[in-house]
C-alpha positions in Angstrom: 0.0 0.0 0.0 1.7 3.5 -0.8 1.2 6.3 1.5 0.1 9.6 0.5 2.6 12.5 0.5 0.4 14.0 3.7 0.6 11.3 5.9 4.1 9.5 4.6 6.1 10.3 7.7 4.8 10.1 11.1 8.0 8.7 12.5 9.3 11.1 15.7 6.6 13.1 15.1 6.2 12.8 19.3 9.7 13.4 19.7 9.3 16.4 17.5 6.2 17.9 19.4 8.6 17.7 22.8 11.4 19.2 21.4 9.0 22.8 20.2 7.9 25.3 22.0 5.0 26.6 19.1 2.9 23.9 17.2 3.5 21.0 15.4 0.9 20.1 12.9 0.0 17.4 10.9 -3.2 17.0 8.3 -6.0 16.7 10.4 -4.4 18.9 13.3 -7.0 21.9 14.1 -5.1 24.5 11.8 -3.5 22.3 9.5 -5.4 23.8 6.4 -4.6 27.4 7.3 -1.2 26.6 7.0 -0.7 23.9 3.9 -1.2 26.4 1.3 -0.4 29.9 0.4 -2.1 32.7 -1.5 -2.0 31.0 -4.7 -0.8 27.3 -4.3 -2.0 24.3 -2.4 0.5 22.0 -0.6 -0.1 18.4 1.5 2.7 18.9 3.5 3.8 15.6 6.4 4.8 18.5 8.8 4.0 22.0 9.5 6.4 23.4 12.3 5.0 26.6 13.6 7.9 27.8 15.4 7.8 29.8 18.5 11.7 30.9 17.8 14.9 30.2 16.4 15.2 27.1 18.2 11.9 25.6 16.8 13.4 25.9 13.7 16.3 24.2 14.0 14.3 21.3 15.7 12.3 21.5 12.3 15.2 21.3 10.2 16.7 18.0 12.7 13.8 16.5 11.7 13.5 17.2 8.0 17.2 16.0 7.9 17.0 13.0 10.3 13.6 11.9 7.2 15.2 13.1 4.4 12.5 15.2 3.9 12.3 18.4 1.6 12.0 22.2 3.5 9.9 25.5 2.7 9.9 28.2 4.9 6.7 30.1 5.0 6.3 34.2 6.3 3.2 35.6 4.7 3.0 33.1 1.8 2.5 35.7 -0.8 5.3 34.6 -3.4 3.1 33.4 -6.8 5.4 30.8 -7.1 4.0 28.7 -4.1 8.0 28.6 -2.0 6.2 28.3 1.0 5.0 25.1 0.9 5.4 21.6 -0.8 4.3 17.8 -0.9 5.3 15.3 1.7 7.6 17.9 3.6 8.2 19.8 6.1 6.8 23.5 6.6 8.8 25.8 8.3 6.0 28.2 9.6 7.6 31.6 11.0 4.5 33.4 11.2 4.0 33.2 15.0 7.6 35.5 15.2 5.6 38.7 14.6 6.9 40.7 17.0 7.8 44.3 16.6 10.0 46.1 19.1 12.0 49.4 19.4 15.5 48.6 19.6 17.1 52.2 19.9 15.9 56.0 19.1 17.8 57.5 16.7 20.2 59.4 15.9 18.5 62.2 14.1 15.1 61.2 12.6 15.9 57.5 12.6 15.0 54.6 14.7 16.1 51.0 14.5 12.9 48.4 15.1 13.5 44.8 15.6 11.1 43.0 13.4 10.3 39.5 13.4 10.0 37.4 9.8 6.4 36.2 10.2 5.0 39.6 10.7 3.1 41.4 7.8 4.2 44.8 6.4 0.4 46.4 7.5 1.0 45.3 11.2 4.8 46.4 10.9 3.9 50.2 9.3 0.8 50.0 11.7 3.4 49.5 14.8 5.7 52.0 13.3 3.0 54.9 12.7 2.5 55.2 16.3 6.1 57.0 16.2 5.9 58.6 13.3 8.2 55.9 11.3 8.0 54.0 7.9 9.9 51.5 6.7 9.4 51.1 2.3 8.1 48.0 2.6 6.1 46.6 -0.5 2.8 47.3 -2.0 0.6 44.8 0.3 -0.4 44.9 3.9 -0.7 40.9 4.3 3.1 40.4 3.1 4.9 38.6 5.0 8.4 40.6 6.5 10.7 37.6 5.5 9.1 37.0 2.3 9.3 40.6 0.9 13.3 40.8 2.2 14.2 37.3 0.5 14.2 39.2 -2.6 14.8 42.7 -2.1 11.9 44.4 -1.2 11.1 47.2 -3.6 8.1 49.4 -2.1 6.7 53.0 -2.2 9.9 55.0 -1.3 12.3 52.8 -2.8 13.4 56.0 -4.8 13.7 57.8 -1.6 15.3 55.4 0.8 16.1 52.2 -1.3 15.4 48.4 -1.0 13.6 47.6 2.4 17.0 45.4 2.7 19.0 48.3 2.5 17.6 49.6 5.8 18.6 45.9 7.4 21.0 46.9 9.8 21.1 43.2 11.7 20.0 39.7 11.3 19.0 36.6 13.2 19.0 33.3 11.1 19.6 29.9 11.4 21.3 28.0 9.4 21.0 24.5 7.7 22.9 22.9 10.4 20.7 24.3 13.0 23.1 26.8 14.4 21.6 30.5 15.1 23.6 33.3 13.7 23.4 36.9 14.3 24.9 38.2 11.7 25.3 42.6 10.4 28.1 44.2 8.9 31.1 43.0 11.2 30.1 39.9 12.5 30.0 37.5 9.7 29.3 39.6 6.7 29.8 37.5 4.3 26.6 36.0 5.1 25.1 39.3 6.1 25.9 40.4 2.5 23.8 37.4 1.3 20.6 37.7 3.2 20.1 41.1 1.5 18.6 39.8 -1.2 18.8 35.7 -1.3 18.0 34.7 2.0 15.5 31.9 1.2 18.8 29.9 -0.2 20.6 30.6 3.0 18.8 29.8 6.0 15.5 30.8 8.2 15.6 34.6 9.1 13.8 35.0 12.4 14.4 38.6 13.1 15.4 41.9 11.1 16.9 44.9 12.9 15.8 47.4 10.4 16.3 51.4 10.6 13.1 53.2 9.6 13.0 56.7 8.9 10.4 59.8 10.5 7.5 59.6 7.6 4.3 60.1 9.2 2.8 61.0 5.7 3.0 60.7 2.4 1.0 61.8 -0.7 -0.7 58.9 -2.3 -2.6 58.1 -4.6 -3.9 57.7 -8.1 -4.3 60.1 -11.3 -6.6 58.3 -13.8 -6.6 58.7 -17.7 -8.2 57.3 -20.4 -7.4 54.2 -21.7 -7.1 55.5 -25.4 -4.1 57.5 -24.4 -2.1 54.8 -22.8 0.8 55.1 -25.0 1.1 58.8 -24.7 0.7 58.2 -20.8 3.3 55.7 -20.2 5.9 57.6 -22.9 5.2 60.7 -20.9 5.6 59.4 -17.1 9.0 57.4 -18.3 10.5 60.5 -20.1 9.7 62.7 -16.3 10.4 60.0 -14.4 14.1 59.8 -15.8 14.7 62.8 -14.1 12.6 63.3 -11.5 13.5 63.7 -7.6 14.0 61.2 -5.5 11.1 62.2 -3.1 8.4 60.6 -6.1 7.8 56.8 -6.2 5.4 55.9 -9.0 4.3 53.6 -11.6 1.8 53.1 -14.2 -0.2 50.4 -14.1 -2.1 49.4 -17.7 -5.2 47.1 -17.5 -5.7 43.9 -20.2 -7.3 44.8 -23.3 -10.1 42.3 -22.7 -12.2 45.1 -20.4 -11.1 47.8 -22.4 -14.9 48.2 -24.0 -15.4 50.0 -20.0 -13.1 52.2 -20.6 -10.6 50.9 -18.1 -8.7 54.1 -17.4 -5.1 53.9 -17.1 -3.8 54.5 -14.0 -0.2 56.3 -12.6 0.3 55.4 -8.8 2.1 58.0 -6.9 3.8 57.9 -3.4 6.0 61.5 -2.7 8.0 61.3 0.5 10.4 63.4 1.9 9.2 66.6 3.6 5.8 68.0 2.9 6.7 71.2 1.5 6.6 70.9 -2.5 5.1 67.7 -2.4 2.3 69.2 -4.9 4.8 70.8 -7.3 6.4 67.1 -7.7 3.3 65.9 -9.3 2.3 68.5 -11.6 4.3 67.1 -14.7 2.5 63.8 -14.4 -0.6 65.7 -13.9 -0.3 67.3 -17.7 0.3 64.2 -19.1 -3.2 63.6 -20.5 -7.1 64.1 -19.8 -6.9 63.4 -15.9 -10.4 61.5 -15.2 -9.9 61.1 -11.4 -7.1 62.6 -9.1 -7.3 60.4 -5.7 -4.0 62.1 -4.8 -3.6 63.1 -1.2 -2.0 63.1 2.5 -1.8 59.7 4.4 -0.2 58.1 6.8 2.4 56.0 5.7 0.8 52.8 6.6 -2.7 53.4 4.7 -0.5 53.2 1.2 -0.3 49.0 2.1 -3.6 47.7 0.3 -5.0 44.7 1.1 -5.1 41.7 -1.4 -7.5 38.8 -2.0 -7.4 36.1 -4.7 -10.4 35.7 -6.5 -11.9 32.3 -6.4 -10.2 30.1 -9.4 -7.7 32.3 -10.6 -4.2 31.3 -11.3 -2.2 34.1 -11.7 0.8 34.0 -14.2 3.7 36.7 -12.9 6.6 37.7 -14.7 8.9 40.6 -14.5 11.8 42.5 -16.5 14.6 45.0 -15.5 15.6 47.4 -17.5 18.8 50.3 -17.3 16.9 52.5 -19.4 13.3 53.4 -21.4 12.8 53.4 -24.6 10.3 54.1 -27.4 10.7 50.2 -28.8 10.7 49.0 -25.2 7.2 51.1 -25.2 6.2 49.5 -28.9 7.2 46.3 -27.5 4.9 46.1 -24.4 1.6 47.9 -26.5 2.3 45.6 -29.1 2.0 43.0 -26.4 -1.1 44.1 -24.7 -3.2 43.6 -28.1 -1.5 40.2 -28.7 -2.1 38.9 -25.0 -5.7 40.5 -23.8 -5.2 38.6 -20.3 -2.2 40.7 -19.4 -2.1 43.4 -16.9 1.0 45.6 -16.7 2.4 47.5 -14.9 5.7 49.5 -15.1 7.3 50.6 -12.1 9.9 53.9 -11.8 13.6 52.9 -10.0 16.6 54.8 -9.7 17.2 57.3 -7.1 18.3 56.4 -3.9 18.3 52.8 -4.9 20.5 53.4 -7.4 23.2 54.6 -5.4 23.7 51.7 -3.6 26.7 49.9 -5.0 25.9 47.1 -6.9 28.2 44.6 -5.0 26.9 45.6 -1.4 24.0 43.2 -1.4 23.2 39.9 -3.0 20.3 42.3 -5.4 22.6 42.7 -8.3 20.2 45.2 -10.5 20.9 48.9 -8.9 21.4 50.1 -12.5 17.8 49.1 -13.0 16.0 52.3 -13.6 12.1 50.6 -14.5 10.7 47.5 -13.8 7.9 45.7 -15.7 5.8 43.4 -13.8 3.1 41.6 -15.9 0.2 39.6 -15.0 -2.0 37.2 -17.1 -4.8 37.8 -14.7 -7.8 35.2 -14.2 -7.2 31.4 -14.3 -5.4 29.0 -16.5 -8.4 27.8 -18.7 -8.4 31.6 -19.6 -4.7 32.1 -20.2 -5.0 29.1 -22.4 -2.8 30.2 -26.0 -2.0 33.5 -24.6 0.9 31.6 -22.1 3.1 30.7 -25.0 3.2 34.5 -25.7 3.6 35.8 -22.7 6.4 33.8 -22.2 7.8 34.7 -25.1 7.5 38.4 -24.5 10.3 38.7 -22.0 12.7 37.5 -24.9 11.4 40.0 -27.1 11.8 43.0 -24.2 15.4 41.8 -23.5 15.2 42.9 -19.8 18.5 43.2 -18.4 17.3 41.5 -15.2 14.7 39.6 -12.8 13.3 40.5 -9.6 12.8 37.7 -7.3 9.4 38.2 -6.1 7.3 38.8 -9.1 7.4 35.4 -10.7 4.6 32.9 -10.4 6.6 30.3 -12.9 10.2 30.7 -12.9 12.9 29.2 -14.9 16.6 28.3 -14.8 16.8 31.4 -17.0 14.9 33.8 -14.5 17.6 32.5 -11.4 20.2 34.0 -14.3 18.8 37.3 -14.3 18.1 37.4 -11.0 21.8 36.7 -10.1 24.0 37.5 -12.9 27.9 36.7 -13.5 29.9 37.7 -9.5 27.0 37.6 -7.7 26.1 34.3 -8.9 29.4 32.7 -7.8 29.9 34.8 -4.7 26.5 33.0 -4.1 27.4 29.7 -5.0 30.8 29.8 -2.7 28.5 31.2 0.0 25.8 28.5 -0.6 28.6 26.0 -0.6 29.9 27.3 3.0 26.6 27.7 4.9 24.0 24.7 2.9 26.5 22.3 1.7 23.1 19.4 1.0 21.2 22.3 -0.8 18.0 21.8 2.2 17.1 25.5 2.0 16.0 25.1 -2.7 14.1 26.4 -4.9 13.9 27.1 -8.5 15.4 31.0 -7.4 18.2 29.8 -5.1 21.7 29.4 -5.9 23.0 26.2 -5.9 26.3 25.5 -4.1 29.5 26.0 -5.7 30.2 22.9 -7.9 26.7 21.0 -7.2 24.1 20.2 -10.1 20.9 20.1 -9.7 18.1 17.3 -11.2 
């Protein structure tokens, strides 16, 4: 009789409830179901560790080792690519280390938070806005802290004040070998280095010290056009956006051709940071770009920019993304030439540079700080709809030529996407890293490195 993947190991599953402090579920535990699956995939997992701290996890990863079983580590379990769980397992649940705590005041209008991994980004901006702080954090309230820093973290004053990883000041992880490291510029930088940007190859973050800055409001919000003058929109916002100040975040978001007979407007989102005087001045060259239908633009607290997200019921997402040093008019044919072939797409084109372009491009494992726009696409709805269309959307990030890949916008990836992710040093420095710290590969995905010299099935 063969055993499903669920159920397969029950072996020292006792030994393992003694040995943590949080939970230790199995399928038909009270909870199990909340935790098998994330926002867009479904796992049968053997084992889902909730851990209560660092040393839960380690007592998860004994156990995957001593049954040869395979590891995902789960924070908010937003990632399209489903990295958070798996089949016949073990879960590594961090979700329970959500607490938020004021580390030190200071100096000048900084203040360093300790954060743990399995918080979200609305609780952590919520818990931060009591001070007056923000951290750039994402677009999405119910992301999960170690989820969004595994890859970078690009959020809504990225052109202000960078990556949310570049704010990382200190770390907590444990390793594959079950050892707990506290790692930050001086004490083992090497891996500290890493975690900025690949940590879900390296080992189980449990904490963040992170510095957040004095924001206690932005202006947010959205200036709609119509959707006939998309082109002239998104040529206009790239051309400002080139050279505009650091203090304005933004993006333009295009909706799939299919609901274009409503007149889907066209939509440039809009974050301006930095002190409030001449916030309004900022926007008014993206303001003459076109027929504005609806201006939502105004002062918010930092944390209400965080939207919530649901998942319709059936639909599949399809997520792919493109990094690019520079705009151009064929990069703009390209993508409206796109649209009409693909009607299922949304896309959306996001503004970098600025102050995350000034970070030097070997100071964290995110390789891209050349990157001056991002294209994140979406074949929205479910498979049965994507249907022909995935074949070209597939295709369209050869066409577009993107000189890179960020992590966390890709439901699907490829050996190829790991390459643009990590390109040329920081692929190796990976690899001898990988090599030092994961030797047996435990902590694997289709987006992690694999050690120096290993090859992969």
């Amino acid at each position: 009789m063969t055993n499903t993947p669920a159920v397969r190991v029950t072996r020292g599953i006792d030994t393992l409830r003694a040995a943590v402090t949080g939970e230790v579920l199995t399928e038909g535990d009270t909870g199990y179901q909340t935790a098998d699956r994330t926002l867009t995939r479904q796992g049968r997992p053997a084992v889902v560790v909730r851990c209560a701290g660092a040393a839960d996890v380690a007592a998860a990863l004994e156990y995957a080792e001593a049954h040869d079983l395979a590891v995902s580590v789960r924070s908010g379990g937003h990632h399209m690519a489903g990295f958070g769980t798996n089949d016949g397992g073990v879960v590594i649940d961090v979700r329970p280390l959500d607490e938020v705590t004021l580390v030190t005041d200071g100096p000048g209008d900084r203040a360093t938070f300790r954060v743990g991994t399995g918080a979200t980004w609305g609780a952590v901006a919520a818990y931060l806005a009591k001070t007056g702080h923000a951290i750039s954090s994402g677009d999405t309230a119910g992301v999960g802290v170690g989820g969004l820093m595994a890859g970078g973290g690009i959020g809504w004053m990225v052109r202000r004040h960078g990556l949310a990883i570049d704010s990382v000041q200190a770390a907590e992880v444990v390793t594959a070998d079950g050892s707990v490291h506290r790692v930050d510029a001086t004490d083992e930088p090497e891996l500290f280095w890493g975690l900025r940007g690949a940590a879900g190859g390296l080992g189980v973050v449990t904490s963040y010290d992170i510095s957040a800055v004095h924001q206690p409001t932005v202006l947010f919000g959205s200036l709609l056009f119509p959707w006939t003058q998309a082109d002239q929109v998104l040529s206009g916002w790239a051309e400002h956006m080139a050279v505009a100040p650091d203090e304005l975040t933004s993006s333009v978001q295009l909706p799939p051709t299919m609901i274009a007979d409503r007149q889907a407007p066209v939509a440039i989102k809009v974050c301006v940071a930095g002190d409030a005087a001449g916030r309004e001045e900022i926007l008014a060259p993206l303001r003459s770009l076109g027929a504005v239908l609806t201006d939502t633009v105004t002062e918010v607290p930092y944390a209400q920019v965080l939207a919530d997200e649901a998942m319709p019921p059936g639909w599949t997402p399809r997520n792919r993304n493109g990094l690019f040093d520079a705009w151009s008019p064929d990069l703009g044919e390209r993508l409206a030439d796109a649209r009409l072939r693909l009607p299922a797409m949304a896309a959306e084109v996001r503004a970098l540079g600025g102050a995350f372009g000034r970070i030097p491009g070997d100071a964290t494992a995110f390789a891209h700080r050349d990157a001056r726009f991002m294209v994140n696409a979406v074949l929205i709805g479910s498979t049965e709809l994507h249907g022909a269309q995935i074949e070209g959307f597939e295709r369209l990030w050869d066409e577009l030529l993107p000189e890179g890949a960020y992590l966390n916008f890709l439901s699907d990836p490829t050996a190829a996407d790991l390459d643009r992710c990590y390109p040329g040093p920081h692929r190796a420095r990976l690899a001898a890293l990988k090599q030092a710290v994961d030797p047996a590969d435990v902590f694997r995905t289709t987006l992690t490195v694999p050690p120096a010299g290993a090859l992969r099935g």
